[in-house]
FISE-186116 format. One record per residue (C-alpha): residue in three letters; x, y, z. Coordinates in steps of 0.1 Angstrom, whole numbers, plus 2048, in hexadecimal, padded with zeros to 3 digits. Layout:
<pts>
+-----+-----+-----+-----+
: res :  xx :  yy :  zz :
+-----+-----+-----+-----+
: ALA :   X :   Y :   Z :
...
+-----+-----+-----+-----+
</pts>
This chain:
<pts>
+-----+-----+-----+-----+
: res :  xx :  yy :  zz :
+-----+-----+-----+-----+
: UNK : 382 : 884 : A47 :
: UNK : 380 : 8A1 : A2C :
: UNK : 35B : 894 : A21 :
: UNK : 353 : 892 : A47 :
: UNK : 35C : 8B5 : A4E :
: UNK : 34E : 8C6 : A2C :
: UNK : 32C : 8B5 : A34 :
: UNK : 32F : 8C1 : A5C :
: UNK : 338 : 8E3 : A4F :
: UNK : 318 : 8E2 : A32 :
: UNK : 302 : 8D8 : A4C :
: UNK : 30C : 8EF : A67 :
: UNK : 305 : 90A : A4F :
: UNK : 2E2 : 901 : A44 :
: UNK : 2D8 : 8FB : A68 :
: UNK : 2E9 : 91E : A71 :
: UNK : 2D4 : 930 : A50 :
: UNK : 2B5 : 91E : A60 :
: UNK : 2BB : 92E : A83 :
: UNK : 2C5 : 94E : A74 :
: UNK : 2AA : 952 : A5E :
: UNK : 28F : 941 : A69 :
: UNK : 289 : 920 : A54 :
: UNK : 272 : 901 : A53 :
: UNK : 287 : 8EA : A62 :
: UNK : 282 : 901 : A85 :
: UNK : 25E : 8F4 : A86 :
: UNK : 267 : 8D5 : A87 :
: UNK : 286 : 8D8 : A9E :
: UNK : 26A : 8EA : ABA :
: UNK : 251 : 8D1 : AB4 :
: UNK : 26B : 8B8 : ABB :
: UNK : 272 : 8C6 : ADA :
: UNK : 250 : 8C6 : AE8 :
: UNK : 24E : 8A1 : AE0 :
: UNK : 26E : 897 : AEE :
: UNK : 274 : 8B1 : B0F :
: UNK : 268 : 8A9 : B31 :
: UNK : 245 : 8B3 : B3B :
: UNK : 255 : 8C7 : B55 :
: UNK : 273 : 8CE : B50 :
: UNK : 27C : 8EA : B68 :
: UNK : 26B : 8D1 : B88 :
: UNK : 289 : 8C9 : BA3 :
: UNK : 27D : 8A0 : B99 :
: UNK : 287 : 8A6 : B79 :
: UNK : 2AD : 8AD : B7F :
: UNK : 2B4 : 88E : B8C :
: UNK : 2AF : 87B : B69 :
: UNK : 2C1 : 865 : B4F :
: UNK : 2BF : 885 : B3C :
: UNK : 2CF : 89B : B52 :
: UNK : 2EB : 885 : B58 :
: UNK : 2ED : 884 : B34 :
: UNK : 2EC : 8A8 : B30 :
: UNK : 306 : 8AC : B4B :
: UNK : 31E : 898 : B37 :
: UNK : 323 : 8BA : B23 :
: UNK : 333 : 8CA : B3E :
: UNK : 352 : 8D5 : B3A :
: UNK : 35D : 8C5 : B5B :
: UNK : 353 : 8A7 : B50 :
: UNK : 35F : 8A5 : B2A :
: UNK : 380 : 8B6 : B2A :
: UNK : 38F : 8A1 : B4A :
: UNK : 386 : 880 : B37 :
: UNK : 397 : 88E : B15 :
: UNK : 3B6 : 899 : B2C :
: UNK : 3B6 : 874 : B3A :
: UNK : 3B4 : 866 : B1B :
: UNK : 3D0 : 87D : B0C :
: UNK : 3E9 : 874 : B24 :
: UNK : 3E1 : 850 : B23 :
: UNK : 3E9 : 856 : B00 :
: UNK : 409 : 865 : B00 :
: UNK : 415 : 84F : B19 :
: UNK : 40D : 832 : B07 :
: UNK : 40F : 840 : AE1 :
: UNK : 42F : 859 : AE9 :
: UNK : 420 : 86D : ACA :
: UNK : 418 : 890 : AD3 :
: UNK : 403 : 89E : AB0 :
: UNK : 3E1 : 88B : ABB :
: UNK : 3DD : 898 : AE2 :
: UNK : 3E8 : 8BC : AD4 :
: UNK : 3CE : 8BD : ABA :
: UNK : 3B2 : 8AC : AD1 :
: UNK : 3BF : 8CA : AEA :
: UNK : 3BA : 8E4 : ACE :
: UNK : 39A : 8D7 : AC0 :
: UNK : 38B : 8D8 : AEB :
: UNK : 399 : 8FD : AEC :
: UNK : 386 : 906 : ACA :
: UNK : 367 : 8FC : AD4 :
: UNK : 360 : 91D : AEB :
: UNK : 372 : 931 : AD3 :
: UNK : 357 : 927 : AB9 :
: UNK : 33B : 91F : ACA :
: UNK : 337 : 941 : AE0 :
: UNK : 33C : 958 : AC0 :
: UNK : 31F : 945 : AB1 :
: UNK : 307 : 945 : AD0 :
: UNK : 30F : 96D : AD1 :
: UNK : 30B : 96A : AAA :
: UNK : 2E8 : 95C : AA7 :
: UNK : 2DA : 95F : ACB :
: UNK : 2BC : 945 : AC4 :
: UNK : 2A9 : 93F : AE3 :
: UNK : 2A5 : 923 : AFA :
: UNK : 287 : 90C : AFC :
: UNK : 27F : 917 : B20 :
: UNK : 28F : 941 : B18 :
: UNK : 2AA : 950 : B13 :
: UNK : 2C4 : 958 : AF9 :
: UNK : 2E4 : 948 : AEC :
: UNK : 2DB : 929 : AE8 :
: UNK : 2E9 : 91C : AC4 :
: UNK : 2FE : 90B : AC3 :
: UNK : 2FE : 8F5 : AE2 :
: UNK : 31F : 8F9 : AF7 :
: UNK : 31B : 8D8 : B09 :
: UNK : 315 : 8C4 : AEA :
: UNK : 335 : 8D0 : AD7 :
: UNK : 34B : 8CB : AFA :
: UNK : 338 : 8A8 : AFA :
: UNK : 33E : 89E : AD6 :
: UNK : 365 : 8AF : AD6 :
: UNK : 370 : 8A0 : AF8 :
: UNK : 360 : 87A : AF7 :
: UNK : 367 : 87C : AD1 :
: UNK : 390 : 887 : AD6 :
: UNK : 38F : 872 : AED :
: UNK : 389 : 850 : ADA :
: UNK : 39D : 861 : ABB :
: UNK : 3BB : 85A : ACF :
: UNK : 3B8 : 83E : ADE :
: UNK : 3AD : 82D : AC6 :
: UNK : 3CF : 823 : AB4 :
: UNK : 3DB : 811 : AD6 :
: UNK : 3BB : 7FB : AD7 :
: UNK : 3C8 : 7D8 : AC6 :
: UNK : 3A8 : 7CA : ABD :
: UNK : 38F : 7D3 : AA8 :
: UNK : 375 : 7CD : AC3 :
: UNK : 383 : 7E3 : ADB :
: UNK : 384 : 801 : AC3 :
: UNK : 35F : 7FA : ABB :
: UNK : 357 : 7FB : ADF :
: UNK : 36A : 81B : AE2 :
: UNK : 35F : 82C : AC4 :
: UNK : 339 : 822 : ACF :
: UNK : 33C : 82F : AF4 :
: UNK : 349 : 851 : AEA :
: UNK : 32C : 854 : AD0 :
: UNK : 312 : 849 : AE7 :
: UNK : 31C : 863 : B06 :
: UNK : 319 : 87E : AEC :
: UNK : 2F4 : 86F : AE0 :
: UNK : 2ED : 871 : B06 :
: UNK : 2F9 : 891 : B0A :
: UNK : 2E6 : 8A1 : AE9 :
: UNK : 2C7 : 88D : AF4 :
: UNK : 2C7 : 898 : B1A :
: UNK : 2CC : 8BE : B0C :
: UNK : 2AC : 8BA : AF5 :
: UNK : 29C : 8A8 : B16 :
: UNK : 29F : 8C1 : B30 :
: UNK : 297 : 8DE : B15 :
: UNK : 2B9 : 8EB : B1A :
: UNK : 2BE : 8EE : AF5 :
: UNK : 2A8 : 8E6 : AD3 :
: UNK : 2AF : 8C9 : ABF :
: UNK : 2C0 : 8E0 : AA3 :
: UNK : 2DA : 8EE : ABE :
: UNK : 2E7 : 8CB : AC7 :
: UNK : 2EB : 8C0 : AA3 :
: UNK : 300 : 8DE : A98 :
: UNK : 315 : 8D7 : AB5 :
: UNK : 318 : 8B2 : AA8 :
: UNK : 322 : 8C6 : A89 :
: UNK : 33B : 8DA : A97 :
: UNK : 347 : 8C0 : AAC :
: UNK : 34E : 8AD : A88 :
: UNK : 362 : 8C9 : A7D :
: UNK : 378 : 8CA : A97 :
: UNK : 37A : 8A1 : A9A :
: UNK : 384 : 8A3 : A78 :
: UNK : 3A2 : 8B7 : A7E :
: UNK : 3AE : 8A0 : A9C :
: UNK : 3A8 : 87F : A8A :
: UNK : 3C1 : 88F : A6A :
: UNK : 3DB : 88F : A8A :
: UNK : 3D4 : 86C : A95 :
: UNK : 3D9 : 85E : A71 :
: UNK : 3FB : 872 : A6E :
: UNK : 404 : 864 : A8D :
: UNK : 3F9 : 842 : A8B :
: UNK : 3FB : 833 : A63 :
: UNK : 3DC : 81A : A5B :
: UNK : 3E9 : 7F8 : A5B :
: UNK : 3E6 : 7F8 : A36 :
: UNK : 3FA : 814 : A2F :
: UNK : 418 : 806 : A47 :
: UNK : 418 : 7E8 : A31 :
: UNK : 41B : 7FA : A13 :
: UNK : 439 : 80D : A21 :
: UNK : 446 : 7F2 : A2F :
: UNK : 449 : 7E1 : A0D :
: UNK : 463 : 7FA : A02 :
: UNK : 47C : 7F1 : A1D :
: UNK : 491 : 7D8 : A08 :
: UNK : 49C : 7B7 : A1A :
: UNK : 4B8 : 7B6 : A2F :
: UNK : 4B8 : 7D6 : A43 :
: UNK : 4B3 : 7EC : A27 :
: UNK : 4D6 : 7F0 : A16 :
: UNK : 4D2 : 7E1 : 9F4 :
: UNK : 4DA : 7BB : 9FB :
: UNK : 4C6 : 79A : 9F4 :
: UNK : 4BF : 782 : A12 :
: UNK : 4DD : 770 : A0E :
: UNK : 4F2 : 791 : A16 :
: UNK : 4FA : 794 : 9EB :
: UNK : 4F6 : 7B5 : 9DF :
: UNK : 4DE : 7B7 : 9C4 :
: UNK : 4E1 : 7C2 : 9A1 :
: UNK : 4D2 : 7CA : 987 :
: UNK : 4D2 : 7A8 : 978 :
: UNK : 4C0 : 799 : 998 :
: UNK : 498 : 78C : 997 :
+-----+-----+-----+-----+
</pts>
């Protein structure tokens, strides 16, 4: 989790020296635009698209009530309250951080405007499908299950990034700051879930301390053991 977030927060700060003072990597990120936005982006046929939907998925309508859902399902079935708190904490950060920066480096869009890095929708996206698996991932049994999980909430915030880039609502660079951001804040929330919820391994290791016998010094056969014992 530590190397996660010091590589988020290293990246996140060459993308935001790029934007800031115009780098090489900003070529690219326009030219990738043109290649992958919509001929037309701003024609009425265009909004009803795989990308749009995708891009919707950023709303905060949309992201938050699934993270709420998935927090209560959660607690209910978890009773541990650090994980939903932090997942709530790390959801109320994101406009706390991300409108400071928009203000901050007031890059314009593809299609105009100003205040457009780093993209809002894509940290809500990444921080609200992201939580949401964090947490519910230590009720899932099966190591299939929490693949399936861990997949779907990465693949709705690829949508999301990708339908952004699509419609020319943001450049490429915006999204993957966000993603960077997003990591941050991710990291923070999956620190609460391991406090919470011990690997397996590290149950078992604890778990070996607790001598036989319900813990009060005796041997199996209800003898107390001494120093003699082997």
């Amino acid at each position: 989790m530590l190397v996660t977030a010091v590589g988020c927060l290293l990246l996140l700060a060459v993308l935001s020296l790029q934007v800031a003072v115009p780098g090489p990597l900003l070529d690219a990120d326009e030219r990738l635009s043109r290649a992958w936005r919509q001929t037309d982006p701003r024609s009425p046929a265009a909004a009803g698209t795989p990308a749009e939907w995708g891009a919707d998925l950023g709303h905060v309508h949309v992201a938050v009530p699934v993270l709420l859902v998935a927090l209560v399902l959660a607690y209910v079935r978890g009773r541990r309250l650090l994980p939903p708190a932090a997942a709530l904490a790390a959801m109320a950060a994101v406009p706390l951080l991300v409108l400071p920066l928009k203000a901050l480096f007031d890059r314009a869009g593809p299609l105009g405007g100003e205040g457009y890095f780093p993209s809002g929708h894509a940290a809500t996206a990444a921080v609200g499908y992201g939580a949401a698996a964090l947490v519910l991932l230590p009720l899932l049994r099966r190591a299939g299950a929490r693949r399936a999980l861990g997949a779907t909430a990465a693949l709705l915030t690829l949508w999301v990034g990708a339908g952004l880039v699509r419609r020319a609502y943001h450049w490429p660079l915006d999204v993957v700051a966000s993603w960077c951001l997003g990591g941050l804040l991710l990291a923070g929330v999956a620190a609460a879930v391991n406090a919470s919820h011990p690997p397996a391994r590290r149950r078992r290791r604890d778990e070996d301390f607790v001598p036989h016998g319900g813990g009060d010094g005796r041997s199996d056969d209800g003898r107390r053991g001494g120093p003699d014992d082997v």
